[in-house]
C-alpha positions in Angstrom: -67.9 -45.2 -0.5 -64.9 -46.7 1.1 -62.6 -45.2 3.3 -59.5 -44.8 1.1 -61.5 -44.0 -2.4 -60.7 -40.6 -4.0 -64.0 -38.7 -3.2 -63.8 -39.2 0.7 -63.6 -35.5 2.0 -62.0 -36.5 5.2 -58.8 -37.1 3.0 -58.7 -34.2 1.4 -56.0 -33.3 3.4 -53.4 -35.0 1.1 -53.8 -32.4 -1.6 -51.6 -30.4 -0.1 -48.9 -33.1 0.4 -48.0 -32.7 -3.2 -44.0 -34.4 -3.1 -42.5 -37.6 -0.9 -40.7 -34.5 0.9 -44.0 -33.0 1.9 -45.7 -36.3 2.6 -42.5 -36.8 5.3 -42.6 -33.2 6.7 -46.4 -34.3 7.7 -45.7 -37.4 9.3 -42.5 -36.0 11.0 -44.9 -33.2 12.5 -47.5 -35.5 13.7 -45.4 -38.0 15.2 -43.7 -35.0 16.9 -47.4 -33.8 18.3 -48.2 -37.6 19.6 -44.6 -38.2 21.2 -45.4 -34.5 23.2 -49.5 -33.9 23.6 -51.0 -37.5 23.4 -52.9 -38.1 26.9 -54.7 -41.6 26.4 -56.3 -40.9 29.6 -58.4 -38.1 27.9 -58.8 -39.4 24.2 -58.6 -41.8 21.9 -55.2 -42.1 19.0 -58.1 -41.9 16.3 -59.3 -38.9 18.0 -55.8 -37.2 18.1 -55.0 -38.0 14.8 -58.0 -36.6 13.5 -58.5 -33.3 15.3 -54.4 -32.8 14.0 -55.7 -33.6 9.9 -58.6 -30.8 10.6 -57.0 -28.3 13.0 -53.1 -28.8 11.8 
């Protein structure tokens, strides 16, 4: 299974992103999280990123 095929669990977060305005409320939200918390000294982007899709 490849990373961006419909079946991969670890994008099931996108069901809930169900119009463009929800999709940009997301991203808005995350950059928001990475411009205020992100410490690369302690962990990596792909980490950050990651714990935000499973812990909101």
């Amino acid at each position: 299974m490849g990373d961006f095929e419909e079946d991969n669990p670890l994008l099931s977060f996108l069901d809930g992103l169900t119009n463009e305005k929800a999709i940009h409320q997301y991203i808005d939200r995350l950059t928001s999280r990475i411009v205020m918390k992100y410490d690369p000294e302690w962990e990596s982007l792909n980490e950050f990123v990651w714990d935000y899709v499973e812990n909101g």
